[in-house]
N, C-alpha and C positions, 0 to 999 in steps of 0.2 A: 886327812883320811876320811873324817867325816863325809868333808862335802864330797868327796869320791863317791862315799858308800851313799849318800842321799839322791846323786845326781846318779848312781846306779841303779837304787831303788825307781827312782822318777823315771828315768829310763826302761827298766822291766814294764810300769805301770804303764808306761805311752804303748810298750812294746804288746803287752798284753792285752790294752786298748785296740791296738789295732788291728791285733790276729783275731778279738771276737767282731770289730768291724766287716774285716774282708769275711769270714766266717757266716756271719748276718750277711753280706752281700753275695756272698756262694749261693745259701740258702735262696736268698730274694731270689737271683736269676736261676737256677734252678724251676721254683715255680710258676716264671715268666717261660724258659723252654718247654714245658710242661704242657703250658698253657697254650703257647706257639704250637707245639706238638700237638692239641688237640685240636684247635682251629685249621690248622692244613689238613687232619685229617678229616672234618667237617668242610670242609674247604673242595678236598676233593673228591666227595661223597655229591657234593650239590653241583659240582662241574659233571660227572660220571651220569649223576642224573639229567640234568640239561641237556648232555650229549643225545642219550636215550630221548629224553623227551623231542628233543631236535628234529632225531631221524625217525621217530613215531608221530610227528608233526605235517613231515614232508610226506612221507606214505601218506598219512591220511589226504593233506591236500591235491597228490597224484592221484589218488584214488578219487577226490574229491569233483575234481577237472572232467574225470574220465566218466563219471558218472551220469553230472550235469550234460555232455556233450551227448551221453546215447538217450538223454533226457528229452532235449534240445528235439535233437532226431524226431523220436516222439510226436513231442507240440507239433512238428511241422510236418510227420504224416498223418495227425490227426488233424490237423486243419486244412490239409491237401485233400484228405477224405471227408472231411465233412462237408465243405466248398464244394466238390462232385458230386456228392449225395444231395443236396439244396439243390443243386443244377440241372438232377435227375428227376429229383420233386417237382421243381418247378416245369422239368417239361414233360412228366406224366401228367402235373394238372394242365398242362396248355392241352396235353395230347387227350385225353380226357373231355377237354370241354369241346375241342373239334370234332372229335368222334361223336359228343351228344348232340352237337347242332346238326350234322351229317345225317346222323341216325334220324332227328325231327326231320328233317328237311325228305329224307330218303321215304319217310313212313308217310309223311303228308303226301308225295308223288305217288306213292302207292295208292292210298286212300283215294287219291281223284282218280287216277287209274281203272281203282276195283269199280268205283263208284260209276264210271262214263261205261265201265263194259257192262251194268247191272243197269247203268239206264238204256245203253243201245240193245240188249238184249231183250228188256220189255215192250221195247219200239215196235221192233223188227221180230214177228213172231215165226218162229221157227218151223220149217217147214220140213215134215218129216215122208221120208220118200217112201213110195209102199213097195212091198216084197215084189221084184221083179219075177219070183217065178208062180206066181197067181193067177 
């Protein structure tokens, strides 16, 4: 009866042994779901934001495209217009310096001009007709 009652006892102790075991292992997993449980909710706070971030990424780069392109536009009507404006430069000075050689050239013709009529006029002296009813 003894070894009954000792191999009973020993038996409770294994038994009670291992109900605070699984007990301690409730516990443990517990605050491993816990901790699962907090990291998927971190989990899907940084997917939620990525998302956000993702499609505030791609606007900005649609927007981005759309920018640089009326930018683009731009450089190449200002370099359309400045390329004109040089070209209109360049031939106001061409038109400019013909105009001044012209003008020399026109005044000098003048000058011998005035000059041959002021010499033939001193030549040749003028004769002045008298009053026919005298």
């Amino acid at each position: 009866y003894f070894k009954m009652s000792a191999s009973g006892a020993t038996m409770q102790n294994y038994l009670t042994d291992l109900i605070q075991n699984l007990e301690s292992m409730r516990v443990d997993r517990e605050e491993i779901q816990s901790e699962i449980a907090e990291f998927e909710k971190n989990k899907k706070e940084i997917e939620d934001n990525i998302m956000v971030l993702s499609t505030r990424l791609q606007e900005l780069n649609t927007s981005l495209e759309k920018k640089r392109a009326v930018k683009q536009e731009f450089v190449s009507n200002i370099t359309e217009i400045s390329t004109a404006f040089n070209k209109i430069l360049e031939s106001s000075q061409t038109l400019l310096h013909v105009a001044k050689k012209e003008s020399n050239t026109l005044e000098k013709k003048k000058e011998k001009v005035m000059n041959e009529e002021d010499s033939d006029a001193q030549k040749t002296p003028v004769k002045v007709d008298e009053d026919p009813q005298e």
